[in-house]
Legacy VTK file of the C-alpha trace (Angstrom):
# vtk DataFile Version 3.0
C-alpha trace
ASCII
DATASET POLYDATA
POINTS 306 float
91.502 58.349 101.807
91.677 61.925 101.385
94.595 64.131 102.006
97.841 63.372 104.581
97.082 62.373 108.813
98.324 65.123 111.045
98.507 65.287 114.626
95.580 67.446 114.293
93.805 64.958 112.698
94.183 62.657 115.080
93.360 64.778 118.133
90.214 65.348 116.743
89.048 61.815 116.068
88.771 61.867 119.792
85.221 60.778 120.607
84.209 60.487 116.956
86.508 57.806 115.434
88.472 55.330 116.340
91.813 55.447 115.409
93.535 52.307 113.030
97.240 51.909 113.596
99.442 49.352 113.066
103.361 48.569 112.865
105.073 48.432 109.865
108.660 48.185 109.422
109.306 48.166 105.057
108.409 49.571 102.260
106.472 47.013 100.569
104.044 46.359 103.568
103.881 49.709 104.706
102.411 50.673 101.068
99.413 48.352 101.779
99.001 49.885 105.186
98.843 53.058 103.493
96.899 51.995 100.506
94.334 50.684 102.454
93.637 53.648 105.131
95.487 52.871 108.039
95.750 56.090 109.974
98.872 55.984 111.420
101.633 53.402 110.907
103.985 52.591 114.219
108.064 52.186 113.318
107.942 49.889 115.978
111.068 48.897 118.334
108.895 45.349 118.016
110.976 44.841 114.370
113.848 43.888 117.023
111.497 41.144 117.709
109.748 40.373 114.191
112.394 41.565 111.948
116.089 41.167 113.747
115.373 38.323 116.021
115.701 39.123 119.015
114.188 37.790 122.120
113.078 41.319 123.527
112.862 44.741 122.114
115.578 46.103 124.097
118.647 45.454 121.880
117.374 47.218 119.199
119.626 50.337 117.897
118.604 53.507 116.615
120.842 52.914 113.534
118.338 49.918 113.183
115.400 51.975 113.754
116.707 54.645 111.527
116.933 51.858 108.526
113.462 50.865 109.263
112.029 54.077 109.728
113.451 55.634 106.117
111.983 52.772 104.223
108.273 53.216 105.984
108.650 56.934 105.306
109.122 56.501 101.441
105.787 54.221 101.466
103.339 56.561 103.015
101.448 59.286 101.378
98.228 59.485 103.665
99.279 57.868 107.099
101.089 59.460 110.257
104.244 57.457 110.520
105.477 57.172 114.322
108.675 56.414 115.427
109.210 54.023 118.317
112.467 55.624 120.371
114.087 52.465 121.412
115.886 51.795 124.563
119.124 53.610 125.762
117.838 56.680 123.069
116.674 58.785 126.092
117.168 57.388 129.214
120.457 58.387 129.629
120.508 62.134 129.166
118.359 65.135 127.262
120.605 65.745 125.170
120.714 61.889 123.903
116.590 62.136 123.809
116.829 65.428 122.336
119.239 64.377 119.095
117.582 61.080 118.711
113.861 62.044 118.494
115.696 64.725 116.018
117.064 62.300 114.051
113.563 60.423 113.582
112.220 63.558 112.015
115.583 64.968 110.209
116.938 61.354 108.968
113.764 58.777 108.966
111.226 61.439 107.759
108.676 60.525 110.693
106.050 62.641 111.472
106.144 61.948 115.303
107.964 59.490 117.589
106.791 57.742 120.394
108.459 57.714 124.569
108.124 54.913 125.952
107.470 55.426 129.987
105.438 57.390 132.486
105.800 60.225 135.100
109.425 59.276 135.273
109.945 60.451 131.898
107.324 63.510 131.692
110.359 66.124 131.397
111.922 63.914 128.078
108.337 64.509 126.744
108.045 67.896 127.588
111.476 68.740 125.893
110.739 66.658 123.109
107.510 68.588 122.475
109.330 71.942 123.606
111.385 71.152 120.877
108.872 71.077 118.094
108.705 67.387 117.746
105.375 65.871 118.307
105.399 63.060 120.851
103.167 59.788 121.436
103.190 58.051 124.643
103.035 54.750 125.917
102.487 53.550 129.484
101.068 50.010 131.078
103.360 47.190 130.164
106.379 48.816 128.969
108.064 45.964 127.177
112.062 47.614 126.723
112.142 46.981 130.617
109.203 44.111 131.284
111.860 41.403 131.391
114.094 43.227 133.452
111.113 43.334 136.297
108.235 40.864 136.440
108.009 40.066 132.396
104.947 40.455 130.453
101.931 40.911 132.550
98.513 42.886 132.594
99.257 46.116 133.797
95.945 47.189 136.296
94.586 44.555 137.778
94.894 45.843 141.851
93.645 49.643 142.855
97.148 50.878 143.249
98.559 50.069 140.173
95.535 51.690 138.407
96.326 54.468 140.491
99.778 54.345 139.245
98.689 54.115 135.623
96.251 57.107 135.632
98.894 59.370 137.235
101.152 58.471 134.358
98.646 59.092 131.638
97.620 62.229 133.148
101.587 63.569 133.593
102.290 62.134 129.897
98.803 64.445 128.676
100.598 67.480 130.514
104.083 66.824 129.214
102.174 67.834 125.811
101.718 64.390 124.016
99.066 64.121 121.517
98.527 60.840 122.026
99.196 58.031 124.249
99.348 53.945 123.678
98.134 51.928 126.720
99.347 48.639 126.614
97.843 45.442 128.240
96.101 47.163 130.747
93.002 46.382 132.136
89.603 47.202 130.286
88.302 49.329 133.499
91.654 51.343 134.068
92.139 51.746 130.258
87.910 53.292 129.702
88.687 55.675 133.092
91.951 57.037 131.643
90.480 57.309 127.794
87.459 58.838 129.562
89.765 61.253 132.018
92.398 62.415 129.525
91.580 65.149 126.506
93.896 63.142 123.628
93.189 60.260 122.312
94.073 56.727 123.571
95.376 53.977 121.622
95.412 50.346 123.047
96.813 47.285 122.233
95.610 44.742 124.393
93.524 47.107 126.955
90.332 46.668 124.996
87.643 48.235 122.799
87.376 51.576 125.056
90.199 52.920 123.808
90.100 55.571 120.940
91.968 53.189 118.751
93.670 50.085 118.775
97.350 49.208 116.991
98.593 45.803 116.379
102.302 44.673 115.378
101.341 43.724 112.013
103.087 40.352 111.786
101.356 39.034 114.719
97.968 39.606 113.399
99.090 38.044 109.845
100.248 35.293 111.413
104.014 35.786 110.367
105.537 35.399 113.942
105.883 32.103 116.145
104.358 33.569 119.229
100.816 35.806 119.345
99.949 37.633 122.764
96.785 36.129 123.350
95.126 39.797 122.612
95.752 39.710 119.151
93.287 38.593 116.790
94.683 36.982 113.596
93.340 37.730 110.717
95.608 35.562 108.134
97.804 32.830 108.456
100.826 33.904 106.405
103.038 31.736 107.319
101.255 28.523 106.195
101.087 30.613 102.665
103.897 31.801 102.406
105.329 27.857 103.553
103.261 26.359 100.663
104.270 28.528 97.805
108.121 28.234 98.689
107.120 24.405 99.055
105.954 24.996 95.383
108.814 26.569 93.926
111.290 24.197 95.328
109.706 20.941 93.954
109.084 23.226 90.405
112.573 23.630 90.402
113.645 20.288 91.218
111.531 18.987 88.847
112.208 21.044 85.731
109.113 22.828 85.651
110.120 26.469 86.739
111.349 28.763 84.876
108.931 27.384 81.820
108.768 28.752 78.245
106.342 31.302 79.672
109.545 33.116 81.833
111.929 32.572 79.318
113.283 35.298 76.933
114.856 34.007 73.513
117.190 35.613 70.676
116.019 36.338 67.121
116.474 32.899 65.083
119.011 34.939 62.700
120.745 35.985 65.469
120.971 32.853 67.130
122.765 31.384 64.152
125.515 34.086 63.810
126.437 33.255 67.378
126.560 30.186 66.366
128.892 30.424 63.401
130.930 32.982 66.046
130.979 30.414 68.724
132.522 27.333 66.231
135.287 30.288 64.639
136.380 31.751 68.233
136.501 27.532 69.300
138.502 27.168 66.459
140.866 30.185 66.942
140.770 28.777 70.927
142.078 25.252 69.977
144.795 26.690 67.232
146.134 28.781 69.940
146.166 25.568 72.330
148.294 23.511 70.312
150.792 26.316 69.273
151.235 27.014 73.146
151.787 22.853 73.524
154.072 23.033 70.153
156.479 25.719 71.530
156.267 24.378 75.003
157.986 21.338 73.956
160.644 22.683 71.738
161.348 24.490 74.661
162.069 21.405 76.768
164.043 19.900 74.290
166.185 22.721 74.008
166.717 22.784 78.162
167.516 18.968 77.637
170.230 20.089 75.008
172.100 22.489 76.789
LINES 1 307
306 0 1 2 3 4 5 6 7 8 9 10 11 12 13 14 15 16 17 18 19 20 21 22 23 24 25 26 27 28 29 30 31 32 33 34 35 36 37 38 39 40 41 42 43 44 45 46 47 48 49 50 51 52 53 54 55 56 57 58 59 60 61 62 63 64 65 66 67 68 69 70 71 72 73 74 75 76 77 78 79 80 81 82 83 84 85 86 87 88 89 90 91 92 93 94 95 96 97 98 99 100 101 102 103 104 105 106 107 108 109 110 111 112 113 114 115 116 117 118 119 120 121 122 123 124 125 126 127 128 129 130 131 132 133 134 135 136 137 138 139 140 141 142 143 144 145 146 147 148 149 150 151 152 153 154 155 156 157 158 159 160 161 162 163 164 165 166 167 168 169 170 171 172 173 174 175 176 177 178 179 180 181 182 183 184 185 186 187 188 189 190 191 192 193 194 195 196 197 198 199 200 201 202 203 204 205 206 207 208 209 210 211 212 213 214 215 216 217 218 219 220 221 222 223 224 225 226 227 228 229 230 231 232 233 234 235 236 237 238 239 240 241 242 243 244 245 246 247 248 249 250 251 252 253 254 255 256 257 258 259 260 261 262 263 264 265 266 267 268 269 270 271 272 273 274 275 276 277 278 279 280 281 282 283 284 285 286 287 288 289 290 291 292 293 294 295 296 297 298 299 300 301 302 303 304 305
């Protein structure tokens, strides 16, 4: 895998090779993302979703993301981890944007974080990238706000809002992002802006023109109820995951977990001394018993007297 993903080294796989990301949101599975060459690996404001359970991404805190974002960090050794800023982190005010995107690098180690939004939110980029911090973008279906509007629909499908779409990827470019995730756009709108712009273009669900592609990692395992029909599954999970806890229960209903292969035993000699213990403190237990019943009732009898 060679040595750590920069920034630089993703700028320049522009035009030569496609880019593999994909979210991640723990330790454990962001160690196989690693392990296996994934180039960079998204902190996703999807865990809301996937992890949290919630019915959008919006709720999602940075506290939360901050959690998330630490244990992803301590996985990687080659991959770019990204940092989703979730909703309400820098809409309000720079200074808010400014601290938070801060906080990704300072507190969750991440090597970049990503802005969700388009020309609206050029001057948080620019800031953000003013400020040393490197910045992805992300325009098309923007899903902290989709469900506020008209929900969850292909971005570019009439002249105008392609128009709309390549003006945003071409302010995001100038704000100084080094990369920028179109999401469910059209295939024509997403090859003219991969095509127009100089950094590289990541899609999920806007087709194979882009310079890479991402994927929310439980969605193409098949861990999550509900799959945008863009993603292509590669496992079912679930179903395995269902059948070994199926497994495990009826093992350990029927007395066959743990067996004498997961089971850890005392030294015979030892064994017997704690027996011989075990009879002598009973013993001592019992004698103390009936002394505590004995005086008890002369006790009585002596309340009875009087």
């Amino acid at each position: 895998m060679g040595s750590k993903i920069t920034v630089e080294s993703i700028m320049g796989m522009k035009g030569k090779k496609k880019i593999v990301a994909v979210t991640a949101y723990d330790y454990t599975t962001a160690r196989i993302c690693d392990r296996v060459g994934v180039d960079i690996i998204l902190v996703g404001d999807s865990a809301a979703m996937v992890m949290l359970g919630y019915k959008s991404t919006t709720p999602i805190s940075m506290e939360e993301m901050l959690v998330f974002c630490k244990a992803v960090s301590r996985a990687r050794e080659h991959a770019m981890v990204v940092a989703d800023m979730p909703f309400m982190s820098y809409q309000i005010s720079m200074e808010d944007a400014l601290y938070n995107a801060c906080r990704f690098i300072k507190e969750g180690n991440a090597d970049a974080v990503k802005v969700e939004g388009g020309r609206e939110f050029k001057h948080v980029v620019e800031a953000i990238v003013d400020a040393g911090i490197p910045v992805m973008g992300h325009i098309g279906l923007k899903p902290q706000t989709a469900p506020l509007w008209h929900g969850y629909k292909v971005q570019g499908k009439v002249v105008d809002d392609a128009s709309r779409l390549i003006e945003d990827a071409v302010a995001i470019e100038e704000a100084g992002a080094f990369s920028i995730v179109l999401e469910q756009v059209t295939y024509e709108v997403a090859e003219m802006i991969s095509s127009r712009l100089s950094i590289p273009t990541i899609g999920i669900g806007s087709g194979s023109s882009c310079d890479g592609q991402v994927l929310v990692l439980h969605d193409m395992l098949g861990l999550y109820e509900y799959s945008p029909r863009f993603v292509k599954r590669y496992a079912d999970l679930s179903s395995i995951i269902a059948e070994a806890l199926t497994r495990y229960r009826d093992d350990v209903l029927n007395a066959r977990f743990p067996g004498e292969e997961h089971t850890f035993h005392m030294d015979a000699k030892e064994y017997e001394r704690l027996k011989a213990t075990s009879i002598a403190m009973d013993a001592m237990r019992s004698e103390r018993k009936n002394q505590e019943q004995k005086g008890g009732g002369e006790r009585g009898e002596e309340s009875i007297n009087k």
